[in-house]
C-alpha positions in Angstrom: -101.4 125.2 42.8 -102.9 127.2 45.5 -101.6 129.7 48.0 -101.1 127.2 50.9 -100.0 124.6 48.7 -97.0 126.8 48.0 -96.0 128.0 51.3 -95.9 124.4 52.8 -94.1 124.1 49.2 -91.3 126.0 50.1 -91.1 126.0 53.8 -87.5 124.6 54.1 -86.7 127.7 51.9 -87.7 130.0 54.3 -90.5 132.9 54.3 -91.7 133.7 50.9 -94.1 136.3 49.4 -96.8 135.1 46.9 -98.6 137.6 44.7 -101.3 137.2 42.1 -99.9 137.6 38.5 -100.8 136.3 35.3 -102.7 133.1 35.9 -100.9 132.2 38.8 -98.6 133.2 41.5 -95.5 135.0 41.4 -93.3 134.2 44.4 -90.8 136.4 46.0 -88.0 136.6 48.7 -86.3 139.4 50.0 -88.5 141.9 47.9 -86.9 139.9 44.5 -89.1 137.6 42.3 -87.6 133.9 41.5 -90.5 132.0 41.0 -93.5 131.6 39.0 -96.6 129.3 39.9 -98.7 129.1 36.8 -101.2 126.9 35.3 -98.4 124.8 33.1 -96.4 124.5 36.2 -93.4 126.0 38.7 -91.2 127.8 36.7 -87.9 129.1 38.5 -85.6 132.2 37.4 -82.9 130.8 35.6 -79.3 132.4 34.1 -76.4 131.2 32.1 -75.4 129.9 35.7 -77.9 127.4 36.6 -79.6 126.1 33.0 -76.9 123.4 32.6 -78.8 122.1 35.9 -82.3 122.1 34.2 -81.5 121.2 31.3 -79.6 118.1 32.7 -82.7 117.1 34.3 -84.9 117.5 31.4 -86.8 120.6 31.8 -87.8 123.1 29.2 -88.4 126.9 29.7 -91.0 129.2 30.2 -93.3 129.6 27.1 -96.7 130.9 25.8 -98.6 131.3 22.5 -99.5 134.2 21.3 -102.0 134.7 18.0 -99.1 134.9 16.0 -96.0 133.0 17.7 -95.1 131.1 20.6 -92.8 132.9 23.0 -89.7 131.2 24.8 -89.0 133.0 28.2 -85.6 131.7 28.1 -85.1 133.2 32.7 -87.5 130.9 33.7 -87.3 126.7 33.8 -89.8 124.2 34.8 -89.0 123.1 37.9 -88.0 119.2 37.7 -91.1 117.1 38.8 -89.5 114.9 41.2 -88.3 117.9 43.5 -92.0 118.5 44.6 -91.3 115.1 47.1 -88.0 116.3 48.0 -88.0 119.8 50.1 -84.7 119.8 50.7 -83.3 119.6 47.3 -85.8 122.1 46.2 -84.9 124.6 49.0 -81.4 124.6 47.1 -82.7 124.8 43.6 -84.9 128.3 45.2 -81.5 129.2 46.7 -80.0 128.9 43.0 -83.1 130.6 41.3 -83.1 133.3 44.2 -79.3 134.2 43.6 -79.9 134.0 39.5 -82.4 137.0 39.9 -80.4 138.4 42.4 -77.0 138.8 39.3 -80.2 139.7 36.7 -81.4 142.6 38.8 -77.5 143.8 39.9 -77.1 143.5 35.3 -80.1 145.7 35.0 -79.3 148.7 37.6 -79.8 151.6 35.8 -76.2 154.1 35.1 -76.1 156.9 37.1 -78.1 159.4 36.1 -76.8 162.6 33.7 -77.6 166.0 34.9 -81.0 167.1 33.4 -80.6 169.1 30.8 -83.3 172.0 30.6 -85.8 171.4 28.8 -85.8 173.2 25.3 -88.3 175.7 24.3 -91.1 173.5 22.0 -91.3 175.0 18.6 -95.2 175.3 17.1 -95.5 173.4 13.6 -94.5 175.3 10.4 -98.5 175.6 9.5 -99.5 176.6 13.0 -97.6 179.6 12.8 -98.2 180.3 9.6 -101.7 180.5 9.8 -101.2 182.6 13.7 -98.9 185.3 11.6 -101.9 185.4 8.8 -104.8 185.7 11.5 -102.6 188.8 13.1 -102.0 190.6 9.6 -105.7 190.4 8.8 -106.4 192.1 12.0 -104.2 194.2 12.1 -105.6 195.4 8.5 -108.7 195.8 9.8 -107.7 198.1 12.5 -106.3 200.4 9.7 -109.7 200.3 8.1 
């Protein structure tokens, strides 16, 4: 899928922004990121909310191999094939995917913030300052000398 491809894509949606990432495109509204164009497919951001809806319609979600495992991204779903001839139904499922990441990024707001504590003084290593005190006692010998 290509740049253009993707904003004719979702032009009943409205304006979108489409970045490079990974081997594909990562598409964004409103500064938040719901979407993800990559070589397997269209994957949309996806919550407890809306994965009754892709799994009803027989999507599966996001996944990649690594050397050692394969890794199920379990926020984003492949997009059902037969939305890409229907712009209007897929405007709604981008509305659904846009308000999923919207109530993952509200989950993820950081607490406020503690008061900083000061930092504490860092301590040398027992051998460190073992080895400064001998260094200083051996001098200080052969000042006497």
């Amino acid at each position: 899928m290509d740049r253009e491809f993707l904003i004719d894509l979702f032009a009943d949606f409205g304006p979108v922004t489409i970045r490079k990432m990974f081997s594909g495109y990562g598409i964004s509204a409103d500064g938040i990121n719901f979407a993800l164009a990559l070589r397997a497919g269209l994957f949309f951001r996806a919550d407890e909310v809306t994965i009754p809806g892709f799994k009803a319609e027989g999507s599966k979600p996001f996944q990649y191999s690594t050397r050692a495992k394969t890794v199920l991204v379990n926020s984003y779903w492949e997009l059902p094939a037969r939305l890409f001839d229907d712009s209007e139904e897929l405007a709604q499922w981008a509305r659904a995917a846009l308000a999923a990441a919207q109530r993952a990024r509200v989950k993820k707001r950081p607490r406020k913030k503690a008061v900083a504590k000061k930092p504490a003084a860092r301590k040398r290593p027992a051998k460190k300052a073992a080895k400064k005190a001998v260094r200083r006692v051996g001098k200080a010998k052969r000042a006497h000398r």
